[in-house]
C-alpha positions as CSV (number, residue, x, y, z in Angstrom):
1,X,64.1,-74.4,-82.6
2,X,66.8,-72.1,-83.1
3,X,69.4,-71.9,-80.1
4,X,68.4,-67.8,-79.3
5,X,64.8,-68.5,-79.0
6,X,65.8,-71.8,-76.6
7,X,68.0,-69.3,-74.4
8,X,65.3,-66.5,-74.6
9,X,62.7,-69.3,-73.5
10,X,65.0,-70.1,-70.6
11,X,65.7,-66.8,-70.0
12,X,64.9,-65.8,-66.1
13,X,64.4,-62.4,-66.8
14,X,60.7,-62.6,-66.5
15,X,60.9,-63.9,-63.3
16,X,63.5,-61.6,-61.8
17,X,61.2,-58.7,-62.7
18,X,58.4,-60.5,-61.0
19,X,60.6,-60.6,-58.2
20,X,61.4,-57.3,-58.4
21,X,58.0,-55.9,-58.3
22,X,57.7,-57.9,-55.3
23,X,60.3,-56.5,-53.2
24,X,59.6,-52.7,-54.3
25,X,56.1,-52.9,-52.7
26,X,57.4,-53.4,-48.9
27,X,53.5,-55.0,-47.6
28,X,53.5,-57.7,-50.8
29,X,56.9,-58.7,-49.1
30,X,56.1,-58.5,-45.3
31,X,52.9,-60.6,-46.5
32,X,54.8,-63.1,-48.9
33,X,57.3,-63.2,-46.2
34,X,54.9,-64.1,-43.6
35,X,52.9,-66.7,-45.5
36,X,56.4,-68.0,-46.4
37,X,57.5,-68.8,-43.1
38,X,53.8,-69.6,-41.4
39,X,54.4,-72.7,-44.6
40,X,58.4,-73.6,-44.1
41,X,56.9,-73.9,-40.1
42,X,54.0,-76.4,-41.1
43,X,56.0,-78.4,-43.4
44,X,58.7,-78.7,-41.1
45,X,55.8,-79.8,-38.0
46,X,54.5,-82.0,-40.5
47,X,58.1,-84.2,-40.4
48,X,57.0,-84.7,-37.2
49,X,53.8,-86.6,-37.9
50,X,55.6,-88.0,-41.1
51,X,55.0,-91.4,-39.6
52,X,50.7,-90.8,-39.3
53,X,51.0,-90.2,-43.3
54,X,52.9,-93.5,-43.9
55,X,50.0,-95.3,-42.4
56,X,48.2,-93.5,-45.0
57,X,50.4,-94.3,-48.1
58,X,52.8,-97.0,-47.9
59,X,54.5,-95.6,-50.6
60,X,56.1,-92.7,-48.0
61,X,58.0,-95.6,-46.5
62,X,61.1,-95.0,-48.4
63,X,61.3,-91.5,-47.0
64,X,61.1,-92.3,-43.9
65,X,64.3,-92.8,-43.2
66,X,65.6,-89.8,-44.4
67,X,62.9,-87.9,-42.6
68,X,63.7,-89.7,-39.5
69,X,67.9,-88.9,-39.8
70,X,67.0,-85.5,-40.7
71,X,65.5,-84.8,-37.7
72,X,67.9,-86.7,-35.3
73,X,70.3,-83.9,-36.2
74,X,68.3,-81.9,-33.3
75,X,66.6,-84.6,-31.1
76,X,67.9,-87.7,-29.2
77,X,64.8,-89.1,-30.2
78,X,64.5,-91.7,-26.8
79,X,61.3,-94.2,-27.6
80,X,60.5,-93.5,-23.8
81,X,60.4,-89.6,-24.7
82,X,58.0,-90.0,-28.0
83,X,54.8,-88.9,-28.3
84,X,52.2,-91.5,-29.1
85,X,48.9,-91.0,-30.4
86,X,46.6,-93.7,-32.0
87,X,49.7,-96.1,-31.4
88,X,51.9,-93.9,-33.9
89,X,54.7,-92.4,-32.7
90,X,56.4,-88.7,-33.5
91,X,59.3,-88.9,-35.0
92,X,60.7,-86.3,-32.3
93,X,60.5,-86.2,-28.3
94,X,57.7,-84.2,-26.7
95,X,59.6,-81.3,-25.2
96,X,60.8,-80.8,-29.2
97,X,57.4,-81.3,-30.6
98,X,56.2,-78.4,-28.1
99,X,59.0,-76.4,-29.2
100,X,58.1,-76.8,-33.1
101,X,54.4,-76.3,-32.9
102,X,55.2,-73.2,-30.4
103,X,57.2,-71.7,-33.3
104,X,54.7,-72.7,-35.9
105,X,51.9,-70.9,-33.2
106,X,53.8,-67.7,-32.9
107,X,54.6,-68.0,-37.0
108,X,50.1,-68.0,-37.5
109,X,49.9,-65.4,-34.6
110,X,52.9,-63.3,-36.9
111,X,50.3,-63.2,-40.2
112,X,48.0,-61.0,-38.3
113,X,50.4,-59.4,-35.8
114,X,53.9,-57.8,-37.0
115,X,56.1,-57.5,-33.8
116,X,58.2,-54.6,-34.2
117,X,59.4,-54.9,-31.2
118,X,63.2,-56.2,-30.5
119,X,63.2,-58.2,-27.7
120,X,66.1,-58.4,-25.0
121,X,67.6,-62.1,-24.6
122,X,66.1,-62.0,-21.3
123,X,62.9,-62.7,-22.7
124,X,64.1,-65.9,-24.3
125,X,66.1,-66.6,-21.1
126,X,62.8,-66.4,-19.1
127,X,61.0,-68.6,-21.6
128,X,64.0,-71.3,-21.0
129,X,63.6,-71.3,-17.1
130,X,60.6,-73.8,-17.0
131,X,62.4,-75.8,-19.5
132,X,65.4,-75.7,-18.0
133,X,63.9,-76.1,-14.2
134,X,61.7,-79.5,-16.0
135,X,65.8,-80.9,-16.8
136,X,66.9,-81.0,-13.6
137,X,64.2,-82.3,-11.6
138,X,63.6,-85.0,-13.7
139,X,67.4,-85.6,-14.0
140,X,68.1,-84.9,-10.1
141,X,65.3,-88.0,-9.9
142,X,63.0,-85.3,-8.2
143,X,60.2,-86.7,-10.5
144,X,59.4,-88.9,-13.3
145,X,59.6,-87.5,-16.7
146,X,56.3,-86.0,-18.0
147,X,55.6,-86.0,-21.8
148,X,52.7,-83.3,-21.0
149,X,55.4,-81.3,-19.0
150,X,58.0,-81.2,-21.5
151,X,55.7,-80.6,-24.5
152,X,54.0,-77.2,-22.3
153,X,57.8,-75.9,-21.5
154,X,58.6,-76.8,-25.0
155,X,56.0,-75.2,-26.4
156,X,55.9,-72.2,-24.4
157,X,60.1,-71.9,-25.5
158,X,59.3,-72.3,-28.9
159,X,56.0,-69.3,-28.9
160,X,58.7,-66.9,-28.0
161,X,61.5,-68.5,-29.6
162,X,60.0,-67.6,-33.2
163,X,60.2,-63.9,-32.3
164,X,63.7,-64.1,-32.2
165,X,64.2,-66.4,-35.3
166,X,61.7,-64.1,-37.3
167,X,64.1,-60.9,-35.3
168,X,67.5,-62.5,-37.0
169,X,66.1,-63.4,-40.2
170,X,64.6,-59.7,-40.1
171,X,67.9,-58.5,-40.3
172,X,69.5,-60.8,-42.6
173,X,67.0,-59.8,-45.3
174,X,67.8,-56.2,-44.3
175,X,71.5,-56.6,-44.7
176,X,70.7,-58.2,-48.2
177,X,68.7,-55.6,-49.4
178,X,71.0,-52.9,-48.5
179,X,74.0,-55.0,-50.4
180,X,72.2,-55.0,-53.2
């Protein structure tokens, strides 16, 4: 093969215009966009669970530590604090778990329902006050710690949570567009 047709069969010209004619029709992208993050949400919920799918191929054992590291970057991960179902354990604590599948909730509810709306950082701070009040009772020794309790306040931060994560990255795309 000659060395033009190699670099014309490399070429990614095909696929920029394919890109292209994306992004001029706004709805494709606002769909694409929100099937995009509904999947970057489940992937990332499914790291959670990663240790239910080692049970079901071994061969995902040498992933697991990766998987496991990667998530410690935004969970202490306490054994106490896990999740266990079936005698497998999450790979995050329960208040985190409720937090992911909250945003992963709001991200479904966001394929049918675009929120327009920009919301005040009172809302989120609202959302935080159960959380927050579930801390310092159990670390005041008011109560025990409650996996059900922190997964409902997690979750319930993480439903609205999304709408400001999908609010920012709203705007980045914006200020992308308009660079270009």
């Amino acid at each position: 093969m000659h060395f033009y047709t190699i670099k014309k069969c490399l070429s990614l010209r095909p696929l920029r215009y394919w890109y292209i004619s994306i992004l001029s029709n706004l709805n494709n992208l606002k769909i694409y966009f929100r099937i995009l993050i509904v999947c970057l949400f489940l992937i990332w919920c499914a790291g959670i669970f990663f240790e239910f799918f080692v049970h079901i191929d071994s061969y995902l054992i040498a992933l697991f530590p990766f998987i496991k590291k990667s998530y410690s970057l935004v969970c202490h991960q306490q054994p106490q604090k896990l999740i266990i179902i079936f005698g497998i354990k999450t790979i995050v604590c329960a208040r985190c778990t409720g937090i992911y599948i909250g945003m992963l909730l709001g991200s479904t509810i966001f394929l049918f329902k675009d929120f327009t709306k920009n919301f005040g950082v009172r809302y989120l701070l609202y959302a935080s006050l159960p959380m927050v009040v579930d801390v310092t009772m159990y670390s005041a020794g008011i109560y025990l710690y409650s996996k059900t309790a922190a997964f409902l306040t997690g979750l319930f931060f993480g439903s609205i949570g999304f709408l400001y994560f999908y609010n920012s990255v709203k705007e980045l795309l914006k200020e992308i567009l308009i660079r270009e």
